[in-house]
C-alpha positions as CSV (number, residue, x, y, z in Angstrom):
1,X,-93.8,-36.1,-55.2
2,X,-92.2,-33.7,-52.7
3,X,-91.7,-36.8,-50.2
4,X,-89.8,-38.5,-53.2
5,X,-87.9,-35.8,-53.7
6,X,-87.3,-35.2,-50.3
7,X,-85.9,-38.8,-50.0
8,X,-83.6,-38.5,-52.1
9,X,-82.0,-35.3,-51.6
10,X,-80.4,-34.1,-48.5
11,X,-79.4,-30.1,-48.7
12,X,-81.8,-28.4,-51.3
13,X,-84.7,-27.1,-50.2
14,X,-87.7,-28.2,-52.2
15,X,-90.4,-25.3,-53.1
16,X,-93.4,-27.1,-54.1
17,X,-96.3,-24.5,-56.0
18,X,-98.4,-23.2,-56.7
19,X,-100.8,-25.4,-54.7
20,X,-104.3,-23.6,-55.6
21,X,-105.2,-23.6,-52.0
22,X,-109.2,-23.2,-52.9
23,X,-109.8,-26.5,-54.9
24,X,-108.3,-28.4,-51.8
25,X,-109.6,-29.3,-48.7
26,X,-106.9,-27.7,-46.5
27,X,-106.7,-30.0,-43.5
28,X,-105.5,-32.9,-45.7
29,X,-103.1,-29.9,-47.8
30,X,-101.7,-29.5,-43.4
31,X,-101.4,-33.1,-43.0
32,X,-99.4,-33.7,-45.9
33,X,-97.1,-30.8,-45.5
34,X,-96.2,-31.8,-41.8
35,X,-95.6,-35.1,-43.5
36,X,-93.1,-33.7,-46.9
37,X,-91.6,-31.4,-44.1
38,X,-90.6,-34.0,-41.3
39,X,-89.6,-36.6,-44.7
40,X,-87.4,-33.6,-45.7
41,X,-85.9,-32.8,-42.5
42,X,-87.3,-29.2,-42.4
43,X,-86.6,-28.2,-45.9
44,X,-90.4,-28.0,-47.5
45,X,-91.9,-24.8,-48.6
46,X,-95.5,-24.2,-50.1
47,X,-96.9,-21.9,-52.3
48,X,-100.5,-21.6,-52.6
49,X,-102.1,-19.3,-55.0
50,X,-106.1,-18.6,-55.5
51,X,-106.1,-19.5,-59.0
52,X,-107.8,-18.4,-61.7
53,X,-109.0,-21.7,-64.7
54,X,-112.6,-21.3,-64.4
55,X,-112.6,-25.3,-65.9
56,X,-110.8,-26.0,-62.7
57,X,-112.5,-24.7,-60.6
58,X,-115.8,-26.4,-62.5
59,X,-114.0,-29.6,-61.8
60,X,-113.8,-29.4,-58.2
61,X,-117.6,-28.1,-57.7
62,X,-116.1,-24.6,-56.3
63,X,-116.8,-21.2,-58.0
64,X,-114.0,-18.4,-58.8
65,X,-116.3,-15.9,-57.2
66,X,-115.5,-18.0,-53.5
67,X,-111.5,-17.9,-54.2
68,X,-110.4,-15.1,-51.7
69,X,-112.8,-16.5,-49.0
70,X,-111.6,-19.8,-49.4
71,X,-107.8,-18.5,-49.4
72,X,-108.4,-17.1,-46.3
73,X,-110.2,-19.7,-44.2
74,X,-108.2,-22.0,-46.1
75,X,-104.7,-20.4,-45.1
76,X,-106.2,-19.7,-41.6
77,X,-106.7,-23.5,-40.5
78,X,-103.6,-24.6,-42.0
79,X,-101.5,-22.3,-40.2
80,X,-103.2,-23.2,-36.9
81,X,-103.3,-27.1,-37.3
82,X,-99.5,-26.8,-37.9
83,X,-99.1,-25.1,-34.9
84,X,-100.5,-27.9,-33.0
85,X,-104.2,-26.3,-31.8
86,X,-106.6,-28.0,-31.8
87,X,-110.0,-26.5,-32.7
88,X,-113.2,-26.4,-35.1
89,X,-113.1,-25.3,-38.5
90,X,-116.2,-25.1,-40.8
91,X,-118.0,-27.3,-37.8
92,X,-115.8,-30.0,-37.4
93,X,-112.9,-31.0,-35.2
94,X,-109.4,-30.1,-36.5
95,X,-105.8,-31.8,-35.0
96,X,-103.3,-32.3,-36.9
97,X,-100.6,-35.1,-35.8
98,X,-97.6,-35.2,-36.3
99,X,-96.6,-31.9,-36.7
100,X,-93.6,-30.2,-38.9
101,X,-89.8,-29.2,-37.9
102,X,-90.8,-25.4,-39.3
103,X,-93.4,-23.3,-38.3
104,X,-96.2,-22.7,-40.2
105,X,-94.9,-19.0,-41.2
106,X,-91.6,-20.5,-42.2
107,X,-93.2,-23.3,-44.6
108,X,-96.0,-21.0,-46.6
109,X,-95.9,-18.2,-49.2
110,X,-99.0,-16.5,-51.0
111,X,-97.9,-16.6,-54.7
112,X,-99.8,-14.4,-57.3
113,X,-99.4,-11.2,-59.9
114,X,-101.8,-8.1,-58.0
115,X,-102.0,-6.5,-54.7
116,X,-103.9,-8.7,-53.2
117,X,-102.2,-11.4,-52.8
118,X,-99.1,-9.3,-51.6
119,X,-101.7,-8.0,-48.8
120,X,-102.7,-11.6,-48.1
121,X,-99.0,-13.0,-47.3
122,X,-98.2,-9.6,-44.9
123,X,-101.3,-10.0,-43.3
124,X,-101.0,-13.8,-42.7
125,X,-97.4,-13.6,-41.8
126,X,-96.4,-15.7,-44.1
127,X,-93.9,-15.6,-47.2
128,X,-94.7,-14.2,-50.9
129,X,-94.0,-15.3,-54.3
130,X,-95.1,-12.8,-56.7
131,X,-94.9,-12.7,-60.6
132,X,-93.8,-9.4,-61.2
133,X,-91.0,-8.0,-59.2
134,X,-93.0,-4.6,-58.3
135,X,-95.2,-6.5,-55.9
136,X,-92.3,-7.1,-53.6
137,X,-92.4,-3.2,-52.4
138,X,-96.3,-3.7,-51.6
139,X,-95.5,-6.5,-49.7
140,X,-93.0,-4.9,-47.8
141,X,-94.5,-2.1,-47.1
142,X,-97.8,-4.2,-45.8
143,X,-95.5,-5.9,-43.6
144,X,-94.4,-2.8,-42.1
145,X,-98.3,-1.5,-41.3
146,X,-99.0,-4.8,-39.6
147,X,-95.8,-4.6,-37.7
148,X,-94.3,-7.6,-39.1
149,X,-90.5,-8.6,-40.5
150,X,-91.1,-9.8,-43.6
151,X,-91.2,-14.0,-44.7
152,X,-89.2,-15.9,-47.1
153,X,-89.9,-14.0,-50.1
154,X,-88.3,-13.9,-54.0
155,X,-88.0,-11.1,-56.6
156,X,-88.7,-12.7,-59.6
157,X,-86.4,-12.2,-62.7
158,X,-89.6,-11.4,-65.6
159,X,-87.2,-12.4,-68.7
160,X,-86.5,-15.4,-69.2
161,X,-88.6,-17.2,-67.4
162,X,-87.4,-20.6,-68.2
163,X,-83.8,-21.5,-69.3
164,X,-82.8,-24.5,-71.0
165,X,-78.5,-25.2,-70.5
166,X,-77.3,-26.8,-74.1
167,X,-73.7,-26.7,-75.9
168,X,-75.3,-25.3,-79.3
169,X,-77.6,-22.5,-79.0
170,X,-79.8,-23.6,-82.0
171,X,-79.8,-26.9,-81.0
172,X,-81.1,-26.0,-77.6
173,X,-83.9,-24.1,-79.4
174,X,-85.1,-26.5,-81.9
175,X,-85.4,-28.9,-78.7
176,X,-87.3,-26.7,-76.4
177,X,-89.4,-24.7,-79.2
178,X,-92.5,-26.8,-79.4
179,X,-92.4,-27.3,-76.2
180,X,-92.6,-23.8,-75.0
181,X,-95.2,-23.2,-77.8
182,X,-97.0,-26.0,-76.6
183,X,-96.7,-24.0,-72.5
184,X,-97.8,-20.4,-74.3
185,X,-101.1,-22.1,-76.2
186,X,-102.0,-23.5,-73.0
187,X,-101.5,-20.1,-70.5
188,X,-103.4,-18.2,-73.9
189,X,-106.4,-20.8,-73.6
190,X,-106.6,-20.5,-69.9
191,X,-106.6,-16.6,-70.3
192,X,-109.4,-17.1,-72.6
193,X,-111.4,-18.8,-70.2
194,X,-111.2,-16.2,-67.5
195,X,-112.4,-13.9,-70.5
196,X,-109.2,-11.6,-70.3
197,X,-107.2,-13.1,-73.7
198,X,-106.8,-9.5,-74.7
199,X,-104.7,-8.3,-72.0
200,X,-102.5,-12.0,-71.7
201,X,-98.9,-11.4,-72.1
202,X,-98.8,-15.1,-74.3
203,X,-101.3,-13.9,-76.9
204,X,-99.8,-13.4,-80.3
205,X,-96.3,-15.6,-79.0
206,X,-97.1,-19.2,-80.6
207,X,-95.4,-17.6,-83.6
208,X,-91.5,-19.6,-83.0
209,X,-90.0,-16.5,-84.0
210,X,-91.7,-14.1,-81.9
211,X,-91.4,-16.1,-78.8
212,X,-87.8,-16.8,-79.3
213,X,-87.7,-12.7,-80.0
214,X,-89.5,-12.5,-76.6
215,X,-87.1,-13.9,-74.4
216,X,-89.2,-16.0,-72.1
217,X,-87.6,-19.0,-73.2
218,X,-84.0,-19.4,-73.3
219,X,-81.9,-21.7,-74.4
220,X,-78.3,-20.9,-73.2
221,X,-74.8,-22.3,-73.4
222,X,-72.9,-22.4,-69.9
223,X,-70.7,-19.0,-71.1
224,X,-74.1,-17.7,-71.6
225,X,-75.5,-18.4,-68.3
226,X,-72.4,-16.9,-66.5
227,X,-72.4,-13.5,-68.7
228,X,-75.9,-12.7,-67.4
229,X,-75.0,-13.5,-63.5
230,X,-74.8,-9.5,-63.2
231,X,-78.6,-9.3,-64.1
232,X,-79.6,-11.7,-60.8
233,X,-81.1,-9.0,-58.3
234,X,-81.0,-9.2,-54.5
235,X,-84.0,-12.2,-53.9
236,X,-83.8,-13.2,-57.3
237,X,-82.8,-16.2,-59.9
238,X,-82.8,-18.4,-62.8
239,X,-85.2,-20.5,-63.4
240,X,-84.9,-24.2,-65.0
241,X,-87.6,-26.1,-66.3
242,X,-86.3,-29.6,-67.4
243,X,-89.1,-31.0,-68.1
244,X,-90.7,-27.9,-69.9
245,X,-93.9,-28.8,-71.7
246,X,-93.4,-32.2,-72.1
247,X,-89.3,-32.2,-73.0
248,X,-88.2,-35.6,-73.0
249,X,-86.0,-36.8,-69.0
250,X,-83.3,-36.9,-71.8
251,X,-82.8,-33.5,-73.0
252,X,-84.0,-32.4,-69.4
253,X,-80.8,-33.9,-67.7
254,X,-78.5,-32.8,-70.6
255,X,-79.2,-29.2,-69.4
256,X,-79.3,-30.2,-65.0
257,X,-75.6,-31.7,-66.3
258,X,-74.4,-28.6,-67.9
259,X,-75.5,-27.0,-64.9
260,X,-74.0,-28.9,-62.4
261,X,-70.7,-28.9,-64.4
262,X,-71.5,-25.0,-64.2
263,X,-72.4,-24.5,-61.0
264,X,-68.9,-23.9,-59.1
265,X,-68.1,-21.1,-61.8
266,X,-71.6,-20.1,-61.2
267,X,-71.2,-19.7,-57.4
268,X,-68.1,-18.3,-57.8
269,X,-69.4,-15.5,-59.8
270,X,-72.2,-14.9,-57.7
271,X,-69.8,-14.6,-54.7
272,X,-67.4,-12.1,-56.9
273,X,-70.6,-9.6,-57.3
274,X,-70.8,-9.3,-53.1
């Protein structure tokens, strides 16, 4: 998908994730980035995250309690097949031809929600995508005890998490609500499995109007989207989903139009806050 993407675009950079790096044999996950990153012209980046759906994990034949190990050695031989070496990993030969336009540092990121996987990317050398926006400072400041600047890295903005561009408000709702529902049941099921549905942040938000009350849906006219450009932090951003839990490609590109209609008051404003 990234190569298709990539093909068709010529200035955005694509960020593809979260790969969950253990379920995947990570020779083949270097091959095909070199591949999506030469197809793009340099502009791929990765995510991988350790996951944490026990039924995936089930699938695959791996178990949960192997994730970090396998993020590591996993992470490990990716970043040295797409520097070029050539050498043995888990007993068998690893070279990786041809090879990306980026380094290997400027491709990856660690994505995930506690410490450790802030620790990971700073000790890797790689970039982080966390899910809360207090994990950047641990990050940071692991970068700094290993002696390292820090990678490509975001702040996440926690509310909303998704934002759907429409010229009614309510209509944008109605379109998106079962949808998100349909996103929240999933996340609460998945929490379930991992035996930690108590503490999820989706439990009790299938309810329309709590999780509209919630915020982590939106569904915003243009004017909206502009009023709340103040909010966007240093490293931060909205986030569009267009084709959010199964939204139709027609209502998807009704909101990418608004937003490209928006987008040269949008950059504008962001400019006016420097």
């Amino acid at each position: 998908m990234a190569g298709g993407m990539a093909a068709v675009t010529k200035h955005a950079r694509l960020l593809i994730g979260a790969v969950v790096l253990p379920l995947h044999d990570p020779v083949l996950v270097a091959e095909q980035i070199a591949i999506a990153d030469l197809m793009s012209g340099g502009r791929i980046n990765v995510t991988f995250g350790a996951g944490y759906v026990a039924s995936e994990f089930a699938m695959f034949g791996k178990s949960l309690a192997d994730r970090a190990k396998l993020m590591d050695s996993g992470i490990e031989t990716i970043i040295r097949a797409l520097r070029g070496e050539t050498f043995e990993a888990d007993g068998r030969p690893v070279c990786v031809r041809p090879l990306p336009i980026q380094k290997p540092e400027e491709i990856i990121l660690v994505g995930g929600g506690v410490k450790a996987s802030a620790r990971r990317a700073a000790r890797f050398g790689i970039g982080f995508l966390p899910m809360v926006p207090d994990l950047v400072d641990v990050y940071l400041e692991e970068c700094r005890k290993h002696g390292r600047e820090p990678g490509l890295y975001f702040r996440p903005m926690l509310i909303p998490i998704s934002i759907h561009l429409c010229e009614d408000t309510e209509r944008g709702w109605a379109a998106i609500e079962r949808h998100a529902i349909h996103v929240i049941t999933e996340y609460a099921k998945w929490a379930e499995q991992e035996g930690d549905a108590s503490n999820s942040p989706f439990k009790s938000l299938t309810d329309p109007a709590v999780l509209r009350q919630a915020g982590l849906f939106a569904a915003w006219t243009p004017d909206d989207l502009l009023a709340r450009v103040p909010d966007v932090v240093d490293r931060s951003g909205f986030a569009f989903q267009p084709l959010l839990g199964g939204l139709s490609p027609e209502e998807g590109w009704k909101s990418l139009k608004l937003l490209e209609q928006t987008m040269p008051k949008l950059k504008a404003a962001i400019a006016a806050l420097d």
